[in-house]
N, C-alpha and C positions, 0 to 999 in steps of 0.2 A: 671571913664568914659574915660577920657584919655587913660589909660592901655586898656580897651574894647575897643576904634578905634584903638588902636597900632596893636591890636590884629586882629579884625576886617580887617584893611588894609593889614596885611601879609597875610591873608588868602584868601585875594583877590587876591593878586600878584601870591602868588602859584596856586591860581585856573587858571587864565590868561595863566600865564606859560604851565600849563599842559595842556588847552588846545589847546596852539598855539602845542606844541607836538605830540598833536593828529591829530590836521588839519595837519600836514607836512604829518604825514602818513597813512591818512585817504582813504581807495581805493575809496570813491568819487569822490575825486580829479584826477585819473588817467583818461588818454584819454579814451573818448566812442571807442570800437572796432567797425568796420561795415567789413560784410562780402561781397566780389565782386569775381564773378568769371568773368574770361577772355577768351576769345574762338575765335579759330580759326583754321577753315579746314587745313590747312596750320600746317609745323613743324620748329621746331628751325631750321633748314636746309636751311629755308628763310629767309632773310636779315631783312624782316620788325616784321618777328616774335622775331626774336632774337632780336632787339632793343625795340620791345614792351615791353621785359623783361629785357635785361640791362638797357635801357635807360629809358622809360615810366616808369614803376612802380617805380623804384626806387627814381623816380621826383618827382613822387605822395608822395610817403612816405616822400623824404626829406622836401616838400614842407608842409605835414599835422603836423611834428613833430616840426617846428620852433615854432608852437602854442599852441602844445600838447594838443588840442581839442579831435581830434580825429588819429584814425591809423585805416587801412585797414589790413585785412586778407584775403591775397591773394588766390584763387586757380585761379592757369593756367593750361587748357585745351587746348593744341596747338594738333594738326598733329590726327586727328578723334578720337580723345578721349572724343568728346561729339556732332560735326558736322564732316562732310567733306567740301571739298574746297568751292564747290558749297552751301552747304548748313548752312552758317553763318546768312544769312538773313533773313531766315526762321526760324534758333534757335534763333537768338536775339527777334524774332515775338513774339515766344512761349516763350520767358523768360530762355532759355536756359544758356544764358549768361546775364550779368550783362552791358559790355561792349566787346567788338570786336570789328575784324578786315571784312568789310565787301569786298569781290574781283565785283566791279559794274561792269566788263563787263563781268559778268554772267546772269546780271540783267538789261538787256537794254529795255528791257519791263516793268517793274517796278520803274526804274529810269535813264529815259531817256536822262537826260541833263548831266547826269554824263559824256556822251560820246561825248562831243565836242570837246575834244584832239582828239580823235579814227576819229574823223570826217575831221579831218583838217590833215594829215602828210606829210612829210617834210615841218615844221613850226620852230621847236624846239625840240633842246633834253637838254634842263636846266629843269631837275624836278623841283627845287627849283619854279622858275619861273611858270612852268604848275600850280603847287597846290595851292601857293599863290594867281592864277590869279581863278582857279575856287573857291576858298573860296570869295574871292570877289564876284565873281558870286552869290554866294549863299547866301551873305549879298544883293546884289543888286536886282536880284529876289529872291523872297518871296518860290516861288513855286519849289526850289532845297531842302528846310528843308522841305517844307509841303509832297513832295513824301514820304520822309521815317517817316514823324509822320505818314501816311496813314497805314504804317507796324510796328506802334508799338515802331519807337526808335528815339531818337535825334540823330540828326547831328552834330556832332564836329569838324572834318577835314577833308577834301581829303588830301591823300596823292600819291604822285608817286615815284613807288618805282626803275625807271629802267632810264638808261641815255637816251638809243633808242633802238629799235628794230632792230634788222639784221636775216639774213637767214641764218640757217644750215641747211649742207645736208649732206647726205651718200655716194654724187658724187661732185664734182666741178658745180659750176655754177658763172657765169661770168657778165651773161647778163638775161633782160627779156627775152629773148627769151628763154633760157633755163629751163625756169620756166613749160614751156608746158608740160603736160600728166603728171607734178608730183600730189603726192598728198598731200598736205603740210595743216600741223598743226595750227591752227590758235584760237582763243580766242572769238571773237567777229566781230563787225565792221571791227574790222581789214582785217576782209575778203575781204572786197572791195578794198582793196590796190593790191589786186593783179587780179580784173576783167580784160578779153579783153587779159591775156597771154596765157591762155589753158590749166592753172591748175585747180584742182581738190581741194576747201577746203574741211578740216575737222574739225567741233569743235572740242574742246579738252581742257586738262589743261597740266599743265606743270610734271606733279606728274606719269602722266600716258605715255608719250612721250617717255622717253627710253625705254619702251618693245613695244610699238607703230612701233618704228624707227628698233631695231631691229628684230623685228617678218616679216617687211614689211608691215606692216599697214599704213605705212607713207613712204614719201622719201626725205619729209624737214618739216624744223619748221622754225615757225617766233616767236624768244623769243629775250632775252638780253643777255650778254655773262656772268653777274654773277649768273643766274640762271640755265645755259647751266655746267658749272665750277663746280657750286655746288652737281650738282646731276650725274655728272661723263659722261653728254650727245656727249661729243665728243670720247666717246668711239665708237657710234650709230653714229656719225655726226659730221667728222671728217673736214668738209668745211664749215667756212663761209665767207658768204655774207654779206662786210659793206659796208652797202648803208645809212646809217642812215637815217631810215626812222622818225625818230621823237618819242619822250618821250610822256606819258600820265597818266594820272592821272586814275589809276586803282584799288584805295581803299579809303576806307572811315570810319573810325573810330567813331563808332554810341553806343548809350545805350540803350539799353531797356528802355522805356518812364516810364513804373510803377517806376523800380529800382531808377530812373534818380529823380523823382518825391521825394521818398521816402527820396533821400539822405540832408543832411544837407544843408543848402548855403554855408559856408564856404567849404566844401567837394565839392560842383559845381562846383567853381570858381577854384578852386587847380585844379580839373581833366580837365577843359578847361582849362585852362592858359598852362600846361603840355603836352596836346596834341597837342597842336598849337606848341612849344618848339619840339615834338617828330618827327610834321612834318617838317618841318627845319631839323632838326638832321637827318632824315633816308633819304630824298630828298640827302644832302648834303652826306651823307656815300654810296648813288646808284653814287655818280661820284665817290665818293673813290675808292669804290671794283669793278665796270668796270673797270678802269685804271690796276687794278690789276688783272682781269679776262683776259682780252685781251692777258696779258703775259703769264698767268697761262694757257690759251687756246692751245699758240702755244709752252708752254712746255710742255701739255700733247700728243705733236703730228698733234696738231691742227695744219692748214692750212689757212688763212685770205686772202682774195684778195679784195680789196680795189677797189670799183665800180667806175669807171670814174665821175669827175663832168657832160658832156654832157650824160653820160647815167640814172644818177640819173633826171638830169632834164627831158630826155625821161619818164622816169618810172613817175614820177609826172604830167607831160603832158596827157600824155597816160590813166590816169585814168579816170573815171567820175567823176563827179563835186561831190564826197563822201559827201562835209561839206552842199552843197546847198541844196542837198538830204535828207540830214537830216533834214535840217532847217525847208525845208519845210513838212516833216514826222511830226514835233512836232507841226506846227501851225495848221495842221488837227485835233491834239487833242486838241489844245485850248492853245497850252502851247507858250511861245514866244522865237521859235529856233531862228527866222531870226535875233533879236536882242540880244540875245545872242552869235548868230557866230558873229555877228558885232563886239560887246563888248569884245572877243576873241582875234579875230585879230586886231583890235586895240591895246590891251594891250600887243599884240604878235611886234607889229612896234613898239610900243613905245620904246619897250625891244630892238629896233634894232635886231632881230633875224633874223638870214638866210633862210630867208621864198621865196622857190621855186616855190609857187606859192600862190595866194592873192584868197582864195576860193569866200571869201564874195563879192568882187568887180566883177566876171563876171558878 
């Protein structure tokens, strides 16, 4: 009986052994794959694109692999390889993309509140500052994530991806007053920053601006100078105009609600945590490569003339009340602009920012 448990107990050990062996390399054990795809009208050629992929994905990944739960299987869809510029918000709808890059001041009818920077300029040009403050926003009112669950996708971040906005042009311009009879390129809202000169806006995107500018479709733009740098636009638009008009919060990094739904919790929390991380990062890399654009501008020839402080205060004076307008646009629809701008430019003093003028207190 002895010898039969002697027996009996090695043959236990070796079963144990062999199957601790098997669990080691068992493919049960390895991460669940999930497939994401990434989309955005937009091509590596833009700063937020290109960090979406340095920086964002690779975060996700480092961040999934510490656990080794799960790993992603990327496809990225940048620059119309599954939307155009405009049209991210409508494929994220349709389930196009998994996650994306959404551009909201194509979308000022659909998500309104996004455009409280676009409302308020010369306030600020700290991205860092804009996006952080409308993320707040959007923790404090409810109804900033409820527009885009209406279309289908969570909200994760705004981000701003430009230091300020300046004018280029194809002639010198100095002053408002030179602004008259041009026909200048513009985004959105933004439009209103230049009522009561005597120009002429036209929507547009950025994508489409250089044969715009050269055909004579255009005779200025209102963009940033790393995006002007990147797409070789001081070829077309060899003057600008620093007037800093102010940074804004012009993207918003959303999921498809089913995709979002489907994925794990631990996978939630890694792709929020990362994005909030991405926004930071690419805010923080729009002061970098302005700093660097600027130079790069007037070595390809480029020209800067540097707006007076008394004429920028002019150009800020000289506007309509763009933010009160607004405010009061969104409480017709039931939404709460007035305390929102409030909420804004409060956060805008607190920040001590060089605010030219105090929209919410007229």
């Amino acid at each position: 009986m002895a010898g039969m448990r002697s027996t009996l107990g090695a043959a236990t050990l070796l079963a144990a052994i062999a199957a601790l062996g098997l669990n080691a390399s068992n493919p049960a054990t390895a991460a669940e794959t999930i497939k994401m795809t990434a989309i955005d009208g937009y091509s590596l050629k833009s700063m937020w694109v290109r960090e979406f992929s340095k920086f964002l994905i690779p975060e996700i990944n480092k961040q999934l692999a510490a656990t080794g739960n799960y790993k992603i299987n990327w496809n990225q869809a940048w620059g119309g390889q599954i939307v155009k510029p405009k049209g991210v918000m409508g494929g994220m709808q349709k389930g196009l993309g998994d996650i994306g890059v959404v551009t909201t001041v194509f979308h000022q009818d659909k998500v309104p509140l996004q455009m409280v920077a676009y409302s308020a300029p010369f306030v600020t040009t700290n991205p860092t500052l804009v996006a952080r403050t409308v993320d707040a926003l959007a923790v404090k009112f409810p109804v900033y994530k409820q527009a885009f669950a209406k279309f289908g996708q969570e909200y994760l971040a705004s981000v701003a991806v430009l230091d300020t906005y300046q004018m280029f042009s194809k002639k010198p311009i100095k002053t408002t007053a030179d602004f008259k009879g041009h026909r200048i390129g513009v985004a959105g809202l933004n439009a209103r920053w230049l009522e009561g000169f005597g120009a002429a806006t036209v929507p547009g995107s950025l994508v489409g601006y250089y044969n715009k500018l050269k055909t004579g479709v255009l005779d200025t733009i209102m963009l940033w100078p790393e995006s002007v740098v990147g797409r070789k636009m001081y070829e077309v638009a060899p003057y600008m105009l620093k007037g800093d008009m102010g940074t804004a919060n012009s993207k918003v990094v959303t999921a498809n609600t089913k995709s979002w739904k489907k994925l794990p919790g631990e996978v939630r929390k890694v792709i929020r945590a990362s994005v909030v991380a991405y926004r930071d990062h690419t805010t923080k890399k729009a002061l970098d490569v302005a700093a660097a654009s600027y130079k790069a501008y007037v070595a390809k020839g480029g020209k800067i003339h540097v707006m007076s402080a008394s004429e920028r205060a002019k150009w800020a004076r000289a506007m309509p009340n763009v933010a009160k307008d607004w405010a009061a646009a969104q409480e017709k629809k039931g939404l709460p602009g007035k305390a929102i701008l409030s909420t804004y430019m409060d956060a805008m003093r607190a920040a001590k920012q060089p605010i030219l003028r105090h929209w919410d207190k007229e």
